[in-house]
GUPA-777553 format. One line per 2 residues: number of its first residue (from 1); for each residue x, y, z of C-alpha. Coordinates in Angstrom, 3 decimals, always signed. Example, Ala and Ser with C-alpha at 12.3 -4.5 7.8 and 13.67 -1.06 7.14 Angstrom:
2
1 = +12.300/-4.500/+7.800; +13.670/-1.060/+7.140
END
This chain:
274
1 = +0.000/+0.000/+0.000; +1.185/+3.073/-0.733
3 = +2.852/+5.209/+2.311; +0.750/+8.522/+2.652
5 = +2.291/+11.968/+4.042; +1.120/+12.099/+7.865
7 = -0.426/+15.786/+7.041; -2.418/+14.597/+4.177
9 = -3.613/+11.593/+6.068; -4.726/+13.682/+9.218
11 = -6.427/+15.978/+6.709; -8.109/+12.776/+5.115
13 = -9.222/+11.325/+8.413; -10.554/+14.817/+9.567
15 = -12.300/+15.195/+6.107; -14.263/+11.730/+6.556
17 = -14.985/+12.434/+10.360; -16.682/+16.046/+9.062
19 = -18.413/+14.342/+6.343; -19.820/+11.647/+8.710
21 = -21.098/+13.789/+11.409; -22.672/+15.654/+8.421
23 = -24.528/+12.571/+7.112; -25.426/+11.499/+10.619
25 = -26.994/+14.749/+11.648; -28.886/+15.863/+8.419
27 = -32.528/+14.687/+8.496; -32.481/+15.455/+4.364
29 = -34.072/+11.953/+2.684; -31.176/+11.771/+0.473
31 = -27.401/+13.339/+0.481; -24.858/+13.823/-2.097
33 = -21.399/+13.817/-1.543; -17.767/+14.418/-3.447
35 = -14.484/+13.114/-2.916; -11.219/+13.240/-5.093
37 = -8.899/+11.166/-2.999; -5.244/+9.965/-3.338
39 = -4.098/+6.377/-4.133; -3.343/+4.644/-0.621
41 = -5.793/+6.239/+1.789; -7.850/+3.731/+3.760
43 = -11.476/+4.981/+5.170; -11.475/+3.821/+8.425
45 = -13.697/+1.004/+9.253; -17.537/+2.760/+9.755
47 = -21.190/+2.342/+9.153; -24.049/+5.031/+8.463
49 = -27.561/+4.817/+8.893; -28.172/+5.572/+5.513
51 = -27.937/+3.275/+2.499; -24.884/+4.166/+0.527
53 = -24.801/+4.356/-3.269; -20.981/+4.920/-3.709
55 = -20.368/+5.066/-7.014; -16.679/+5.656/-8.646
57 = -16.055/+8.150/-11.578; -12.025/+7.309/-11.783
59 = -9.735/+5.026/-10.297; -10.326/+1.687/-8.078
61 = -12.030/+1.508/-4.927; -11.943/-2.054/-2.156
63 = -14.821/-2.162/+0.088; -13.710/-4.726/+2.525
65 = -16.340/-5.978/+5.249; -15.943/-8.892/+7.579
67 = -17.494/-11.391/+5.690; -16.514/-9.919/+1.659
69 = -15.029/-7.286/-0.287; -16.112/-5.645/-3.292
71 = -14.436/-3.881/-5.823; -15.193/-1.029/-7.738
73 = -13.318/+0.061/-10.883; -14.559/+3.123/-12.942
75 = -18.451/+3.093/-14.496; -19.416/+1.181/-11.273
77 = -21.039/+1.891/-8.078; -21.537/-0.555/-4.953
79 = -24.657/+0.058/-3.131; -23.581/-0.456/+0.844
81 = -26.707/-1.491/+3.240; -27.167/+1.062/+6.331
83 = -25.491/+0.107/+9.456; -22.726/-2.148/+7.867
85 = -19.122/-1.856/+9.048; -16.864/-1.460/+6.168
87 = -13.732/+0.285/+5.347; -12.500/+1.780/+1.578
89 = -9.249/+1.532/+0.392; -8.069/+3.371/-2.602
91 = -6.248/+1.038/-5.174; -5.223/+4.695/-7.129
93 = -6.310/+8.346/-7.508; -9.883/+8.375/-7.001
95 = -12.829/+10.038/-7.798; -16.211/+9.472/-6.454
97 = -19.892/+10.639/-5.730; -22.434/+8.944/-3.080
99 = -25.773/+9.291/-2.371; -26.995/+8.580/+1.157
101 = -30.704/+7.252/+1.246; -32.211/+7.397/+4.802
103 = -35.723/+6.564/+3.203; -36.499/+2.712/+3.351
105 = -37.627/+1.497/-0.603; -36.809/-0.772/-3.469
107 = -32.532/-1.024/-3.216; -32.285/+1.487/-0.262
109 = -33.100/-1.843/+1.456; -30.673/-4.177/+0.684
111 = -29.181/-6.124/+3.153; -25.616/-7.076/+1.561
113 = -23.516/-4.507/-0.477; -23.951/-5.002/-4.334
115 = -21.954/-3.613/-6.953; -23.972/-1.846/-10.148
117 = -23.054/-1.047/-13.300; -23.538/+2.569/-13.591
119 = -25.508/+3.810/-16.431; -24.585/+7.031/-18.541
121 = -28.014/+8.451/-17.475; -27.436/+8.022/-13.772
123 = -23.987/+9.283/-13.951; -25.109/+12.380/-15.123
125 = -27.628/+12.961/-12.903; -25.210/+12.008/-10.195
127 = -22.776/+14.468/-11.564; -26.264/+17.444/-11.885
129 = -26.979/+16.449/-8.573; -23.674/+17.322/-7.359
131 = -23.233/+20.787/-8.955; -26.881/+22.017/-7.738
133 = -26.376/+21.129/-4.468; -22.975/+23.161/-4.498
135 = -24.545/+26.452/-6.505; -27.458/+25.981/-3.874
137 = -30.153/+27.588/-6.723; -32.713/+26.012/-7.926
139 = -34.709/+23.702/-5.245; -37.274/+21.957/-7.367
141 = -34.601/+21.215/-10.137; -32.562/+19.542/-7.453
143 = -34.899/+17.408/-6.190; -36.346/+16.101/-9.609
145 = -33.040/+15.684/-10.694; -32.686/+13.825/-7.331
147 = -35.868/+11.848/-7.799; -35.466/+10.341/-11.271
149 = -31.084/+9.578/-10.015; -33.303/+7.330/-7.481
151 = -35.195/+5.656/-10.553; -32.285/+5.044/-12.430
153 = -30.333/+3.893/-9.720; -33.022/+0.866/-9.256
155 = -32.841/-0.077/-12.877; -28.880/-0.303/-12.911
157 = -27.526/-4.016/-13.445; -25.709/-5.935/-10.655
159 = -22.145/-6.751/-12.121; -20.283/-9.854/-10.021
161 = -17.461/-8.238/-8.348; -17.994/-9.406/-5.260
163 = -15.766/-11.737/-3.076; -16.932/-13.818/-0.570
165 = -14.554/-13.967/+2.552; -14.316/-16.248/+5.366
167 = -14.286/-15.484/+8.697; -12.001/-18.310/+9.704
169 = -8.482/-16.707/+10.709; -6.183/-19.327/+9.016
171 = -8.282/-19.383/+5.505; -8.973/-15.991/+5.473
173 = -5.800/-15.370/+5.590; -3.978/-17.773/+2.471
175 = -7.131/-16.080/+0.823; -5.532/-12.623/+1.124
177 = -2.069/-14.158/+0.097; -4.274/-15.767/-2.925
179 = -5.289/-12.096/-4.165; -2.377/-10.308/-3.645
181 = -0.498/-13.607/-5.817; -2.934/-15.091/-7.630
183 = -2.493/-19.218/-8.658; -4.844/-19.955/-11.513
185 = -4.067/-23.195/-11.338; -4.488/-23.374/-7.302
187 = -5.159/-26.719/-5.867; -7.351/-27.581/-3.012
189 = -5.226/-30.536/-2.136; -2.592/-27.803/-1.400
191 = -4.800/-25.364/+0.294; -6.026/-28.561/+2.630
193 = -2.567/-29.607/+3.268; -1.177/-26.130/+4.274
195 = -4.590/-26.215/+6.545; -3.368/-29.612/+7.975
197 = -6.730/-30.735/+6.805; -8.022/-33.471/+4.256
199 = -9.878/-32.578/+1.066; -12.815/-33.864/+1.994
201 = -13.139/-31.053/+5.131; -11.598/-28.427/+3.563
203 = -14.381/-28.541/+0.661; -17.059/-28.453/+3.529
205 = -15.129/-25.860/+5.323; -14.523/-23.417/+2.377
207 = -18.345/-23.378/+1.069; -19.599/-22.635/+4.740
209 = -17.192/-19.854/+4.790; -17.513/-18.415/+1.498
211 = -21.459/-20.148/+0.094; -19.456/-20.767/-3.173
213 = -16.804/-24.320/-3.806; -13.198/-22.864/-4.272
215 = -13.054/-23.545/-7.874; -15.959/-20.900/-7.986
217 = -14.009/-18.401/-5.800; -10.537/-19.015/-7.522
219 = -12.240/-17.453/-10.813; -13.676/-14.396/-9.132
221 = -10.635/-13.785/-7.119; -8.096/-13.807/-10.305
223 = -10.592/-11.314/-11.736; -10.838/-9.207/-8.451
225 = -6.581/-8.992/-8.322; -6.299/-7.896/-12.062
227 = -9.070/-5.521/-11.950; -7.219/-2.606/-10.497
229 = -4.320/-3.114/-13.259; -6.962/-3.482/-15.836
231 = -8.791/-0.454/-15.403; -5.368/+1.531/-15.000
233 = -5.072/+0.450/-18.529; -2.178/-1.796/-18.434
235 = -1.776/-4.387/-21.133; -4.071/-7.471/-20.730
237 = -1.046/-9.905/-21.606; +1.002/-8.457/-19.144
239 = -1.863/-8.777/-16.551; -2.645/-12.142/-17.100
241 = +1.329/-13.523/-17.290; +1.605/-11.506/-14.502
243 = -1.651/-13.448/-12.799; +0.306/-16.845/-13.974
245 = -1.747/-17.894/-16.909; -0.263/-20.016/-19.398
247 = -1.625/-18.249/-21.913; -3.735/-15.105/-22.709
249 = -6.656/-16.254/-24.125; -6.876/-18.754/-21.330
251 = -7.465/-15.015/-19.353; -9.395/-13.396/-21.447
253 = -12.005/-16.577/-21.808; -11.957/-16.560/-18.008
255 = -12.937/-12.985/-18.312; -15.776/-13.161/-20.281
257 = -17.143/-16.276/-18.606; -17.086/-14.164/-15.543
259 = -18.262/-10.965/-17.151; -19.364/-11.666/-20.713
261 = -17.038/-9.379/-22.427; -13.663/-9.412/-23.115
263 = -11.354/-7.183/-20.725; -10.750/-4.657/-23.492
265 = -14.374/-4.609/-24.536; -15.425/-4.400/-20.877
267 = -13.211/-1.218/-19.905; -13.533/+0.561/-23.188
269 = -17.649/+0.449/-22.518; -17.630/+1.476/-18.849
271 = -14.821/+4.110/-19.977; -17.608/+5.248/-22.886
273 = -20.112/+5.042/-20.201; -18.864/+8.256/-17.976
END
């Protein structure tokens, strides 16, 4: 992770306390918020009472909980359930808009964070919403821009860029090492063994951890480490030797069975898309 100065962090951590007492105190049935921030900064772990539409304009954004972590490249937005405890790390420069929902209807009540593709319509009228609250002019312009965001936002499409994570301590942590190296080719026999455990209870183990078999989670977790390096535009062959595929289309099939494009397809439309 990238080392920040300690005067830019305290500012940081001072900016997110201000913001959160802000969000906390308002009685307003939905907020809008702006952040640009630097590659490295970690939101502390927090929760809100409001629903959180987070949704990320640049850069790469991990929202890490104690049971998942979803991540965010640019086009995307993950819609966090009041009351959850979760931290955001920035993977690079960022740039971001939320809404905050207090009201209780259609996705303002989900229960588990889920990440949206983010539409060109409701990034715009994220981006409207934004400027009119800062020019503070016209009030009923604001809040039909506001209302029809809130229509869009329930018609966006759930992308699957979420990662299950165990709570178990010892597999939750070669899970970790798994993203930050990723092992296509990763065995269970070899994840049992370093668990001093036989196949046969590791398999039960993982899915009651994770709800998924680890075949299923080695896929989205090769996807989940290249993302960051694939929407910073690096090449895809480098990512995927890098990600120790044998070969590239061997990636880039893995990509679109995951996410039914191929990786330059699938960045060049969400980069279109904003």
């Amino acid at each position: 992770m990238q080392k920040l100065d300690p005067k830019l962090l305290s500012t940081l951590n001072d900016d997110h306390l201000r913001n959160l007492s802000w969000m906390e105190q308002s009685n307003a049935d939905v907020l809008v918020h702006s952040n640009e921030i630097p590659h490295g900064y970690v939101v502390p772990v927090h929760s809100h009472r409001r629903t959180q539409f987070l949704c990320v304009f640049a850069g790469v954004v991990l929202v890490a909980t104690a049971r998942g972590r979803w991540m965010i490249p640019p086009g995307h937005a993950l819609l966090i359930p009041r009351g959850l405890e979760h931290s955001v790390e920035m993977y690079s420069d960022v740039s971001m808009r939320s809404v905050y929902i207090l009201s209780s209807h259609g996705r303002a009540e989900a229960t588990v964070p889920v990440v949206l593709e983010v539409s060109a319509l409701a990034h715009h009228l994220l981006a409207d919403a934004i400027r009119l609250k800062d020019e503070e002019g016209d009030g009923r312009r604001e809040d039909l821009v506001m209302a029809l965001l809130l229509d869009e936002i329930e018609r966006l499409t759930e992308q699957p860029l979420g990662l299950p994570f165990p709570a178990s301590g010892r597999l939750a942590a070669l899970c970790r090492d798994f993203i930050e190296r990723p092992v296509p080719g990763a065995k269970i026999d070899d994840w049992a063994k370093r668990l001093n455990m036989s196949r046969r209870s590791f398999t039960r183990l993982f899915r009651e951890e994770t709800g998924v078999s680890f075949a299923t989670w080695r896929q989205q977790a090769c996807i989940f480490a290249c993302m960051p390096r694939l929407a910073n535009g690096e090449a895809v062959t480098t990512v995927a030797i890098d990600a120790g595929y044998e070969s590239v289309p061997a990636f880039i099939t893995m990509f679109k069975r995951m996410l039914g494009a191929s990786p330059r397809t699938y960045f060049t439309a969400r980069q279109a898309a904003v």
